[in-house]
N, C-alpha and C positions, 0 to 999 in steps of 0.2 A: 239478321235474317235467321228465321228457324229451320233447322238440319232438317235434310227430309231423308231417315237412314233409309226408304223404302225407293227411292229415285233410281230406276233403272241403268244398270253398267253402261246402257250402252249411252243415257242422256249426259252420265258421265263424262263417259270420253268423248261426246262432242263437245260438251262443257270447257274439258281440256284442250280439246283440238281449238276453238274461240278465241280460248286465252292466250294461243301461240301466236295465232292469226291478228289477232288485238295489239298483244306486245308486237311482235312484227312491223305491224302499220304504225306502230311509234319511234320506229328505229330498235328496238330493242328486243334481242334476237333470245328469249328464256330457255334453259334445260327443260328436261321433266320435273323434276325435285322442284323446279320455282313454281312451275307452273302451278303441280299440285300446292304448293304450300301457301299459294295466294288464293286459288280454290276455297283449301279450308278456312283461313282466316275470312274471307269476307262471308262463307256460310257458317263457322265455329262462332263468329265478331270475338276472331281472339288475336295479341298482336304480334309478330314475327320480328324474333329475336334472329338477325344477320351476323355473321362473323365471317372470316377470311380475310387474306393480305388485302395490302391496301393497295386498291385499284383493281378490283374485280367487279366492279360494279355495282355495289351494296346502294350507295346514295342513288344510284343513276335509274336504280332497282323503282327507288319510290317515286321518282319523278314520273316512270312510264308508266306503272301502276294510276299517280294522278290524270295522267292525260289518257290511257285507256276509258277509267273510269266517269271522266269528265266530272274532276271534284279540284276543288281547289288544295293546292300541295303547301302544307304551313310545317315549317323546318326549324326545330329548335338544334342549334350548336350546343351540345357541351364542352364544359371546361373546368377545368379545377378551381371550386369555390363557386360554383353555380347556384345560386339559391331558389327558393319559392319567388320572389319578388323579381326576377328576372326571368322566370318559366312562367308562371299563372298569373299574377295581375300584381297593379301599383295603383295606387293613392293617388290623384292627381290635387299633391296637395298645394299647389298654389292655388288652382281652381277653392279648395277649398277656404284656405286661407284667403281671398277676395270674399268669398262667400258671410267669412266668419266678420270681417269688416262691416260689411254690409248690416249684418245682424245687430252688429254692437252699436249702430248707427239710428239704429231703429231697437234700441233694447228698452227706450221708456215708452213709445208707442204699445210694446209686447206687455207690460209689465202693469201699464195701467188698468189702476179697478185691482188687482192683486191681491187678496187679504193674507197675507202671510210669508214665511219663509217656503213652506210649504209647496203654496201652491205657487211661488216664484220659479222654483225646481220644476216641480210640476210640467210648466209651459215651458223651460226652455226643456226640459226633455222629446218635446213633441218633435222637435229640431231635427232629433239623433238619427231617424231615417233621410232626411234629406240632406244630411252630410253624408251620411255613408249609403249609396246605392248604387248603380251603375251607370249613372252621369260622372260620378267624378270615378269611374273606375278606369283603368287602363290596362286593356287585357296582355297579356300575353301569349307565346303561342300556346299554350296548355288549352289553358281557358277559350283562345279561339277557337282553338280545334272541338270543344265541347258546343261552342253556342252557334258554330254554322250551319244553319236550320236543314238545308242538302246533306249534309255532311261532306268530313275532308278526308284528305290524306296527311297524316300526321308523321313527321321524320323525325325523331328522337336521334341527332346523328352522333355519334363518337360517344356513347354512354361510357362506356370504359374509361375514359376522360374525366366524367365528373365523380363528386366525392361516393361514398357509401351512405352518407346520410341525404344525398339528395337520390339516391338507389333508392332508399327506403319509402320516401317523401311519394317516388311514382308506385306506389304499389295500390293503394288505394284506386286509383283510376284506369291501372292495367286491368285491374280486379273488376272494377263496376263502372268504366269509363264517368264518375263522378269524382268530384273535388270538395272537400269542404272550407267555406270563406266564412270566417269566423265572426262578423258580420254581417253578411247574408244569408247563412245556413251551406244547405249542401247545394251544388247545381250538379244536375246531371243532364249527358245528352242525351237529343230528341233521337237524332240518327246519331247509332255511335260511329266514330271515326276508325277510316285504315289505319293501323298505327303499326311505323315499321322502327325497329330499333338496329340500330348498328355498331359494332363493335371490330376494332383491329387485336384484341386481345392483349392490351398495353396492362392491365389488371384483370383477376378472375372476378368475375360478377357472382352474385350471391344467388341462393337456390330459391328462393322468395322468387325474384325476379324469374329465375328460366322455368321455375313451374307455371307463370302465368304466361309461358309466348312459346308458340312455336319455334322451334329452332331450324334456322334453315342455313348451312355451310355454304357458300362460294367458291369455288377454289378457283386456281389458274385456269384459262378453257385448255380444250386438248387443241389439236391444232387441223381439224375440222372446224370446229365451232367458229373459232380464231378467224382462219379464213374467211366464213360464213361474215363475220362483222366486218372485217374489214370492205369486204364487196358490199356488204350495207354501207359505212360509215365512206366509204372513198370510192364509189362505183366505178370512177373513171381509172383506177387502175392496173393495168394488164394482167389477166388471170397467171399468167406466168412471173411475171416478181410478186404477184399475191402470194405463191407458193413458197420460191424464195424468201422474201418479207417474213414469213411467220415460224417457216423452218427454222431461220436464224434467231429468234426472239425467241421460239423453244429450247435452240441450243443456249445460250446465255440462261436460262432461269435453271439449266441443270446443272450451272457453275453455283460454287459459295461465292455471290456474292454479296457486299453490303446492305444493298436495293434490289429485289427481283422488277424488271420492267413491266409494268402496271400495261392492263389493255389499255386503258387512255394514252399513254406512250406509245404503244405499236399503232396505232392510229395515228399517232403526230408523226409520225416517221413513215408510215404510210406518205399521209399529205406532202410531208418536204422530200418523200422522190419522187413523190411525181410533177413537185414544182421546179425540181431539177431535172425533169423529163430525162429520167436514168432508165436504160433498159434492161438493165441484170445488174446483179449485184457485183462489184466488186469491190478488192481487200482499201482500195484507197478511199472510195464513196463511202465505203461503211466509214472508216477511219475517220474521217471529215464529217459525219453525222452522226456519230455515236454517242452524243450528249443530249442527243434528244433520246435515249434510252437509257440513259446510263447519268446517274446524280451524283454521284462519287468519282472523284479523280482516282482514289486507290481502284476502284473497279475497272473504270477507262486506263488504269496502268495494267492490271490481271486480264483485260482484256483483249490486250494487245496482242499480248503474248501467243491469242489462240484464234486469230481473227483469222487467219489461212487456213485452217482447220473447221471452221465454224462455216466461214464462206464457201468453202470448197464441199462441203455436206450441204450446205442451203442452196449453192446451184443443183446437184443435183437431185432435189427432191421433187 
């Protein structure tokens, strides 16, 4: 989509205001900063590079974006030793190898009348497009994400995960959302695709990469927001332990601990008090549920210690 710098402030902000309203209606509750920065990418067509701890919502980011958008959501995992052939396409070469049977089954039928070595080359070369074309290809998500005629949403999840050389491999396509198959030439999209990239900062990613995306931060929500979701994500639970609930998960993330609790975790802890239909919080209920927030025993041991302290400020906020 082409920028239109002349587009009045104010179509802007309702622009923005849409896009709250949009993610909202998917369950997905965006700051300003996201809102604006999904804004610019779909009118920039440039792709947003996510970072922040993990479980702030980076992945859950591109899912709402798919169903706002009504595009289909195509999710590449990385991992150490990711290659081309497992992001962009494969050979389906048994297919071809049946194929190549075939051929050699019927190689004096092709060959008759032939005068030469020449022109024996010749005719099987006519071959070499109908082994190699996109019947026997097998895309991947790269490649899907290029040829969905609507276009998609593209989730590049956990890049910081895969090597530097497969960093380098997406630069090409961050750049001109095309690919080149060295077989078929270059393919590029019709519509180019949302493309969201996320990262926990387990490696520094390369400056190639963050000049071509948007940078958009995550962090922990404040404990408005916080509540805000949870009344999305759990409605049936009492606005008064929604207060408590979130007061307590802000005290804990201001401890050193091993794991800060991820929003998807105050949501699970959410849901199991209110299947334990608890009406306030107390030191023993937490104590009994505290492994749905807490992954580490050495934490659930540092936790312990400060649980009358923690509970006793989370009632009364």
């Amino acid at each position: 989509m082409t920028p239109t710098p002349t587009q009045p402030a104010t179509d802007v902000r309702a622009t923005l205001a849409a896009i709250h309203a949009g993610f909202e209606a998917t369950g997905y509750l965006c700051s300003d900063p996201i809102a604006t920065a999904i804004f610019l990418a779909t009118r920039l067509e440039k792709p947003v590079l996510i970072e922040g701890p993990p479980g702030v919502g980076k992945t859950e980011l591109a899912r709402a974006t798919a169903s706002w958008l009504g595009k289909p959501l195509i999710r590449l995992q990385c991992y150490e030793g990711l290659d081309e052939s497992k992001a962009l396409y494969e050979w389906k070469y048994g297919k071809q190898l049946l194929y190549t049977q075939v051929l050699k089954d019927k190689l004096g039928d092709l060959m008759e009348g032939a005068r030469g070595l020449a022109e024996s080359i010749a005719r099987l070369h006519e071959f070499d497009d109908t082994f190699f074309n996109t019947e026997f290809l097998e895309p991947r998500p790269l490649l899907k994400a290029l040829w969905e005629p609507q276009g998609a949403v593209l989730l590049i999840d956990e890049i910081d995960k895969s090597d530097q050389e497969f960093e380098a491999f997406l630069l090409e396509m961050l750049q001109d959302y095309q690919i080149s198959i060295p077989e078929l030439g270059t393919v590029k999209a019709t519509v180019p695709p949302v493309v969201f990239l996320t990262s926990n900062n387990t490696r520094e990613l390369g400056d190639a990469l963050k000049r071509r995306c948007i940078h958009l931060h995550i962090p922990y929500p404040d404990a408005l927001l916080e509540r805000r979701i949870i009344a999305s994500r759990v409605p049936e639970l009492a606005e008064a332990m929604r207060h408590q609930l979130v007061a307590f998960v802000q005290g804990l993330r201001a401890l050193d601990l091993k794991k800060t609790p991820a929003i998807s975790e105050t949501i699970d802890w959410a849901r199991a008090l209110l299947l334990l239909h608890a009406p306030a919080l107390d030191v023993e209920l937490v104590r009994t549920t505290l492994n749905l927030l807490l992954k580490f025993e050495e934490d659930i041991a540092q936790v312990d210690g400060e649980l009358y302290r923690l509970v006793s400020a989370a009632r009364k906020s």
